[in-house]
C-alpha positions as a Markdown table, in Angstrom:
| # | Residue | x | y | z |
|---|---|---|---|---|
| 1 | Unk | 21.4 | 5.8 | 5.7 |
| 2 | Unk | 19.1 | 7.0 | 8.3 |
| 3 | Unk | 15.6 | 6.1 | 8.9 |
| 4 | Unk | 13.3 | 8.0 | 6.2 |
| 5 | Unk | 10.9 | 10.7 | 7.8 |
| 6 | Unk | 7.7 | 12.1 | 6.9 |
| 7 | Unk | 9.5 | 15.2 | 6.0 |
| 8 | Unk | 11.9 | 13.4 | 3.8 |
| 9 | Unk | 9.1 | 11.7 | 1.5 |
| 10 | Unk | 7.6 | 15.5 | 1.6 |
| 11 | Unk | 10.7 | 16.3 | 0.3 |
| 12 | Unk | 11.0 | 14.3 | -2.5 |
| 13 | Unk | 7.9 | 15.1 | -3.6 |
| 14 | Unk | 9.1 | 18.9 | -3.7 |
| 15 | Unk | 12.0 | 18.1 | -5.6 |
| 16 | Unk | 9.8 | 16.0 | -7.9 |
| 17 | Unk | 12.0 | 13.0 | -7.1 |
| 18 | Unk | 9.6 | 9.7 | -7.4 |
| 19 | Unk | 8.7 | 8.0 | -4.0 |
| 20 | Unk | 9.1 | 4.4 | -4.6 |
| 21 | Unk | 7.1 | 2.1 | -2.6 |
| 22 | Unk | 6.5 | -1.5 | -2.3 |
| 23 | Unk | 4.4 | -4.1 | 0.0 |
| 24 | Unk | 6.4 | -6.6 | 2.2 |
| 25 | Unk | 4.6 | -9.5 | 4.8 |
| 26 | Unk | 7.3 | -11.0 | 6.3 |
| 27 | Unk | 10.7 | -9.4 | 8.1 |
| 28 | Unk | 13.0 | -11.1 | 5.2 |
| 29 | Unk | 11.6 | -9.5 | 2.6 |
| 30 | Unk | 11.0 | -6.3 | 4.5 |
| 31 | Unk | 14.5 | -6.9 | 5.1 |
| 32 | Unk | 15.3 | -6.9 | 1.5 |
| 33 | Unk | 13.4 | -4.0 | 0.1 |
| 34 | Unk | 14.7 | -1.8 | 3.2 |
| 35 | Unk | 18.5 | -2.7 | 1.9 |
| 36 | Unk | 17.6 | -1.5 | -1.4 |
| 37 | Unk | 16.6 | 1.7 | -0.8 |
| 38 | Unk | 12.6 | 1.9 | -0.9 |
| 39 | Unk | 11.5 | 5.4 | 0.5 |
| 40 | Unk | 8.1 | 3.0 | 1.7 |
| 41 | Unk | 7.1 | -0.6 | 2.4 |
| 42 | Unk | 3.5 | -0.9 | 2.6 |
| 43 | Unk | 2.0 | -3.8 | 4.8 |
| 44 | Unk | -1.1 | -4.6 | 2.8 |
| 45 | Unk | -4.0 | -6.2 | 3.8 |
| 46 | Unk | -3.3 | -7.4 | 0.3 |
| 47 | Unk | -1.6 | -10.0 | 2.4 |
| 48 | Unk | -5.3 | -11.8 | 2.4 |
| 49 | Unk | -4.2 | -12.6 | -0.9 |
| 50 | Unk | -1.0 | -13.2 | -1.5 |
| 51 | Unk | -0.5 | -15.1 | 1.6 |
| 52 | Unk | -3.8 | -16.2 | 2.8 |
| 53 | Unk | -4.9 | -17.6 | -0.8 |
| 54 | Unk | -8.3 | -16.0 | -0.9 |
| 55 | Unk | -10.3 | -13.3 | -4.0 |
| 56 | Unk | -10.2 | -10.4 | -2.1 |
| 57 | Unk | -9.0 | -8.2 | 1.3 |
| 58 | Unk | -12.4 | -8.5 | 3.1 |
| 59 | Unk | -11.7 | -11.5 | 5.6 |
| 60 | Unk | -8.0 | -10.1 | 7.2 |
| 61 | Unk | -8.2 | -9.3 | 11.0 |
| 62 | Unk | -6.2 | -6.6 | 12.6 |
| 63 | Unk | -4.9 | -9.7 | 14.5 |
| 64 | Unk | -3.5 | -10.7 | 11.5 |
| 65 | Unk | -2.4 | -7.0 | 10.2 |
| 66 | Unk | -0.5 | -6.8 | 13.5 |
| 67 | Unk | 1.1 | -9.8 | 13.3 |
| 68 | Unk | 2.5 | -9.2 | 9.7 |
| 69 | Unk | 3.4 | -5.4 | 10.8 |
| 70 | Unk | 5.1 | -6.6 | 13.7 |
| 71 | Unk | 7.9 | -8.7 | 11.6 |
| 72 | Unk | 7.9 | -6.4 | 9.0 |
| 73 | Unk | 8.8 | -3.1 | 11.2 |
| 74 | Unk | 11.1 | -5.3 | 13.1 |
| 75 | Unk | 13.2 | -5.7 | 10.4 |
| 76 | Unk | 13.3 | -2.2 | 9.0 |
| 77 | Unk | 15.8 | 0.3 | 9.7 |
| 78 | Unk | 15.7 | 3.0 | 6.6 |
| 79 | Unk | 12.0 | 3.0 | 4.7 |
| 80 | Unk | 9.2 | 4.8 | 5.8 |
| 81 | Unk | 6.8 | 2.0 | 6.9 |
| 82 | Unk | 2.9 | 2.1 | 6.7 |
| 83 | Unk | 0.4 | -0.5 | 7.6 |
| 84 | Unk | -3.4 | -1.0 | 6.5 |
| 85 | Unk | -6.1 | -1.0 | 8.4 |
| 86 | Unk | -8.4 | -4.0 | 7.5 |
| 87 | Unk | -12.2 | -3.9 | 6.3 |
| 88 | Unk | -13.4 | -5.2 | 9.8 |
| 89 | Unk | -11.9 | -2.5 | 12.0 |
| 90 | Unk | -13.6 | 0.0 | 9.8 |
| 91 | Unk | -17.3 | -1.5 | 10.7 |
| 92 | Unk | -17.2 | 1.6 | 13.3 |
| 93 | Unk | -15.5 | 4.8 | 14.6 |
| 94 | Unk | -15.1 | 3.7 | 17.9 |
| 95 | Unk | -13.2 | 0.1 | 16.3 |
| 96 | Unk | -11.3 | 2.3 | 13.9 |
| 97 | Unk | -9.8 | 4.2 | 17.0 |
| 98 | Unk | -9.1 | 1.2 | 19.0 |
| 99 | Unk | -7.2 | -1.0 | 16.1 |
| 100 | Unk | -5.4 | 2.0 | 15.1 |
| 101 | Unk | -3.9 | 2.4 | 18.6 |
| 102 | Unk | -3.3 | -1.4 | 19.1 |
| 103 | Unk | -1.6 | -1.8 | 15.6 |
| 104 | Unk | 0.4 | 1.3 | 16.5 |
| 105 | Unk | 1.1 | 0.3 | 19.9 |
| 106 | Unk | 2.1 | -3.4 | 19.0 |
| 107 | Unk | 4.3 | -2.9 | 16.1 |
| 108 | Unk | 7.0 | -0.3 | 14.7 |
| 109 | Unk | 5.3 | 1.1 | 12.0 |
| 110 | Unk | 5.0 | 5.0 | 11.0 |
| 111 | Unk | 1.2 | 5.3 | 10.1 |
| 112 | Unk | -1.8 | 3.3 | 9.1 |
| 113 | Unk | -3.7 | 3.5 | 5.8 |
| 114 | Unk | -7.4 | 4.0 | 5.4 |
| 115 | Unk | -10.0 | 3.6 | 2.7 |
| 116 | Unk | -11.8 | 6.5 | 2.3 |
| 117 | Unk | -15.4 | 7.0 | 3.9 |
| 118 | Unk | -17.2 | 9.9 | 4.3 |
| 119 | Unk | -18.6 | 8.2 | 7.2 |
| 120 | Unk | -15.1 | 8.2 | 8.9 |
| 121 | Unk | -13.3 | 11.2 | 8.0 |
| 122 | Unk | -13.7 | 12.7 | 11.7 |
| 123 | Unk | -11.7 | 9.7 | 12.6 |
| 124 | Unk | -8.5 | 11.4 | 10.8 |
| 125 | Unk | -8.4 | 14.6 | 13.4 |
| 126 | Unk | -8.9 | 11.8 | 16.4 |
| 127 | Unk | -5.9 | 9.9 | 15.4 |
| 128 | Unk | -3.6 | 13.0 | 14.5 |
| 129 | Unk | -4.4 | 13.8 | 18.0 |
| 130 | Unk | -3.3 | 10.8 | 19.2 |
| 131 | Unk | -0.2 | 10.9 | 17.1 |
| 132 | Unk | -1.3 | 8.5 | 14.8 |
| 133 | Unk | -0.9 | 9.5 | 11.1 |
| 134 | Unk | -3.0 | 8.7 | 8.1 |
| 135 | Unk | -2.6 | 8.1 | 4.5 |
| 136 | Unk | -6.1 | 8.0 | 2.9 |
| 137 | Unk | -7.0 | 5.5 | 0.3 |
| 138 | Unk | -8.9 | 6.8 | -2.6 |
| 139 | Unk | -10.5 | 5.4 | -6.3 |
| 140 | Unk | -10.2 | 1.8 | -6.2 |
| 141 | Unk | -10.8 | 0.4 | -2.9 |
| 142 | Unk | -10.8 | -3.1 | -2.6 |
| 143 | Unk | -12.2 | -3.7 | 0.9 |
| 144 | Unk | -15.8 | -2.0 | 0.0 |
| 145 | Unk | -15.4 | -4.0 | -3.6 |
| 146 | Unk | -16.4 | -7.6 | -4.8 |
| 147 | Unk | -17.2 | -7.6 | -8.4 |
| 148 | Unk | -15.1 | -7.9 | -11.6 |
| 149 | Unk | -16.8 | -4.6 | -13.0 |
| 150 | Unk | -15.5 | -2.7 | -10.1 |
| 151 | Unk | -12.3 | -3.4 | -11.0 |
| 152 | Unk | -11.7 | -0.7 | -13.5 |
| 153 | Unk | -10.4 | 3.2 | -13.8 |
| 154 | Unk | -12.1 | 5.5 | -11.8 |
| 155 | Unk | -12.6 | 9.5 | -12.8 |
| 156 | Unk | -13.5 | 8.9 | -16.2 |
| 157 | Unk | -16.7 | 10.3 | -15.4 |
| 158 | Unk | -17.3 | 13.8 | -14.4 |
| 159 | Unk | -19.3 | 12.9 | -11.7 |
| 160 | Unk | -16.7 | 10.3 | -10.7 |
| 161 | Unk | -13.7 | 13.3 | -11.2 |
| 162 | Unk | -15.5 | 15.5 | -9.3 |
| 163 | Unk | -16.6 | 13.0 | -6.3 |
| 164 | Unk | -12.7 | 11.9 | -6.0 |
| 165 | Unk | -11.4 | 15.3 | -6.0 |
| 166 | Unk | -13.6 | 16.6 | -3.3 |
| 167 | Unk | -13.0 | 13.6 | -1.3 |
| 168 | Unk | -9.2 | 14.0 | -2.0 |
| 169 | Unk | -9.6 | 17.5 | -0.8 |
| 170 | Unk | -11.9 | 16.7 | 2.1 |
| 171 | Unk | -9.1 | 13.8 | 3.7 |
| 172 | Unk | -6.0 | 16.5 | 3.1 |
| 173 | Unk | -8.5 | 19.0 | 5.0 |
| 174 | Unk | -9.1 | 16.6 | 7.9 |
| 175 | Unk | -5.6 | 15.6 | 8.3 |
| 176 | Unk | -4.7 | 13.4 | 6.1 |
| 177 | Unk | -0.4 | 12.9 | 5.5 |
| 178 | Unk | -0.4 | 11.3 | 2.3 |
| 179 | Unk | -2.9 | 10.0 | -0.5 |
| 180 | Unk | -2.8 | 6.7 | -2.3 |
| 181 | Unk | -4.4 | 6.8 | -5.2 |
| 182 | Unk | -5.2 | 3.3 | -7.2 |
| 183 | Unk | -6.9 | 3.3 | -10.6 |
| 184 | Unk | -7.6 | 6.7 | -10.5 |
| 185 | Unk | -7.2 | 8.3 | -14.6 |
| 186 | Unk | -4.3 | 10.3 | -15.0 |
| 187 | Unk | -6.4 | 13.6 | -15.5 |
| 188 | Unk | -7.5 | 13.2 | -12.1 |
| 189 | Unk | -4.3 | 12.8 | -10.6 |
| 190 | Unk | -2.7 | 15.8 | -12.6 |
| 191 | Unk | -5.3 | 17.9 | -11.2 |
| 192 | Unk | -4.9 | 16.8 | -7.5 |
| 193 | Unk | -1.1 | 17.0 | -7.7 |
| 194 | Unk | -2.0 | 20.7 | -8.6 |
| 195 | Unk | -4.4 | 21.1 | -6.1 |
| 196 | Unk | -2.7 | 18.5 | -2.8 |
| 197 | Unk | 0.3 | 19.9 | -0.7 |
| 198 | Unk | 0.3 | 16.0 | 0.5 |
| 199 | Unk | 2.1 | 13.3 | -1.3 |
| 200 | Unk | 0.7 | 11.3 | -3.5 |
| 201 | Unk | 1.3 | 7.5 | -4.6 |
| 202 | Unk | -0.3 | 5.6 | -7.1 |
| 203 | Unk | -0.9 | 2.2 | -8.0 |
| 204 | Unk | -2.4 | 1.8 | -11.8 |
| 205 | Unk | -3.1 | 5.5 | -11.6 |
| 206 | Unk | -0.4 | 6.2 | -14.5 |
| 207 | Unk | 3.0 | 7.7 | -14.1 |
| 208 | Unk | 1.8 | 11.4 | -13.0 |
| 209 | Unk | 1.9 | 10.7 | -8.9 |
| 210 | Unk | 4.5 | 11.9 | -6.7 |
| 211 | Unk | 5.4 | 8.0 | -6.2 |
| 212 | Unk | 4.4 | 4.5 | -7.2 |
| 213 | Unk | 3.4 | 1.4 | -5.2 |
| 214 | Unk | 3.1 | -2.2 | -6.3 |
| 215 | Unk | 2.3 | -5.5 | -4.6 |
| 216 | Unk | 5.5 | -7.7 | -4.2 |
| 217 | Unk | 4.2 | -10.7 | -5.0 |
| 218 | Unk | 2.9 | -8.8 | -8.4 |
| 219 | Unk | 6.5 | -7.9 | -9.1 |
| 220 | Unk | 7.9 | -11.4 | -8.6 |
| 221 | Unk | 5.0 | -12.9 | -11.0 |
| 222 | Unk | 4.1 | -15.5 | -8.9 |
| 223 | Unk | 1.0 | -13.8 | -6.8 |
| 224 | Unk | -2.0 | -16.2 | -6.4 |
| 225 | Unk | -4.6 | -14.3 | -7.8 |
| 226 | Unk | -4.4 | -12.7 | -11.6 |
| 227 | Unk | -1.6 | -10.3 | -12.3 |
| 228 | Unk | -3.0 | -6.8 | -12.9 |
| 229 | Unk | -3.0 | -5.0 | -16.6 |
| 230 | Unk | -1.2 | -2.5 | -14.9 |
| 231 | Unk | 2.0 | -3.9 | -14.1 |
| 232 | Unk | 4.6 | -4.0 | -16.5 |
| 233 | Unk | 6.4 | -6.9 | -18.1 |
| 234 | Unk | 10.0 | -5.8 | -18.1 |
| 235 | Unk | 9.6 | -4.9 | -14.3 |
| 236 | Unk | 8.1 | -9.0 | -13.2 |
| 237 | Unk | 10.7 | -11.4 | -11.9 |
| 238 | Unk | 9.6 | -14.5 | -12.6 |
| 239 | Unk | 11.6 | -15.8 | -15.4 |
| 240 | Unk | 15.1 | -15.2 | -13.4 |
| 241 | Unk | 13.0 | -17.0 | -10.1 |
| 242 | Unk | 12.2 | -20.1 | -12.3 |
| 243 | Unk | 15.4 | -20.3 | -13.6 |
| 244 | Unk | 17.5 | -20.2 | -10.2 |
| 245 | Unk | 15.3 | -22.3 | -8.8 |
| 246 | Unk | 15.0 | -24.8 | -11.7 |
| 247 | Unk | 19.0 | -24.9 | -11.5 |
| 248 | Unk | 18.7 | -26.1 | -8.1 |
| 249 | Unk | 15.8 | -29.1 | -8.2 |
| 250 | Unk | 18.3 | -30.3 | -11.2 |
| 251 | Unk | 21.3 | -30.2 | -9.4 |
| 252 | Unk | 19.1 | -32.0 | -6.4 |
| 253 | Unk | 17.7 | -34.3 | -8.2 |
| 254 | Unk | 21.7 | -35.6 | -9.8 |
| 255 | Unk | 22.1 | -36.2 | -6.0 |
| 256 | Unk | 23.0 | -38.3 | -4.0 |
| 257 | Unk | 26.9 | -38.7 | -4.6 |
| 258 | Unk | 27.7 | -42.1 | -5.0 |
């Protein structure tokens, strides 16, 4: 299978063919999800985390985003592969444009993800001009986040519907390749598939987006942090995990042979 384009993921979304997506940290388990046939692997600044063991997103450094991109994009030959930019290089436009190039420049990923700020939308023209593409990051955003009510559906309001919309609108408008959308309601979403020529991938945003994300970690069951509502049951692996792996400390702990 050959490496999946921009214009393939465009196509699947004009076929109504779902885009599957998933996050990966590591090149083995990039490894993994590429063999399987995921159209994207997302590396998340979710990783602060999963892997770092802390609440929330809002302490990963693009040191650290490059480093995961690096082994992840190294070990990808088929998906699609985007990489966050973290809540630090968003501080200002001039950072924005300068950890964009370097993760670009030291990795072998397709395009970086932004949280939506109407402070930085300019920044999405700069970066198409510099060949860098952009999928914007709308409703939920965890790196501008830090309290338990925040975590919640956004668009139920009509002020909320409207303000998403526009924005939505506003990143395709500036250049914008592809929109993830997380916690968004689904009467939202239906509208801006109607209204977006650009993909669309959702995360807790119902089953009405061109495509769906989730976090790895969320899909294996064994993430630190609390599972979200979102994710369903018969999809988490944990119960075949603890089994394989309670097989083997029993079959270790019967050793040594005498």
């Amino acid at each position: 299978m050959r490496k999946i384009s921009l214009k393939k993921i465009y196509s699947l979304k004009k076929k109504h063919i779902g885009i599957t997506s998933i996050t990966a940290y590591d090149a083995s388990f990039a490894k993994f999800f590429d063999d399987l046939g995921f159209d994207i692997i997302l590396i998340g600044d979710s990783l602060g985390e999963v892997i770092k063991g802390e609440k929330n997103t809002h302490n990963v450094s693009i040191k650290e985003m490059i480093y995961h991109a690096r082994s992840v994009s190294n070990a990808v030959n088929k998906s699609y592969v985007i990489a966050d930019l973290p809540k630090d290089s968003c501080s200002s436009n001039r950072k924005i444009i300068s950890d964009s190039i370097a993760l670009f420049k030291n990795t072998k990923i397709d395009m970086i993800k932004i949280e939506f700020n109407e402070k930085n939308i300019d920044i999405f023209k700069k970066l198409n001009n510099k060949k860098i593409p952009i999928c914007s990051h709308l409703g939920l955003r965890p790196q501008v986040i830090s309290k338990k009510y925040e975590f919640r559906i956004y668009g139920k309001t009509e002020k909320e519907k409207s303000e998403i919309i526009n924005n939505a609108l506003l990143a395709e408008k500036h250049g914008a390749k592809i929109m993830l959308l997380e916690c968004v309601s689904t009467t939202v979403v239906k509208e801006l598939r109607a209204l977006l020529k650009i993909p669309i991938i959702g995360i807790g945003s119902g089953e009405s987006c061109d495509g769906q994300i989730i976090v790895s970690y969320d899909l294996l069951g064994i993430s630190f942090n609390k599972l979200p509502k979102f994710i369903k049951k018969d999809y988490i692996c944990k119960d075949i995990l603890e089994k394989r792996i309670n097989n083997y400390i029993k079959h270790i702990k019967k050793l040594p042979n005498k």
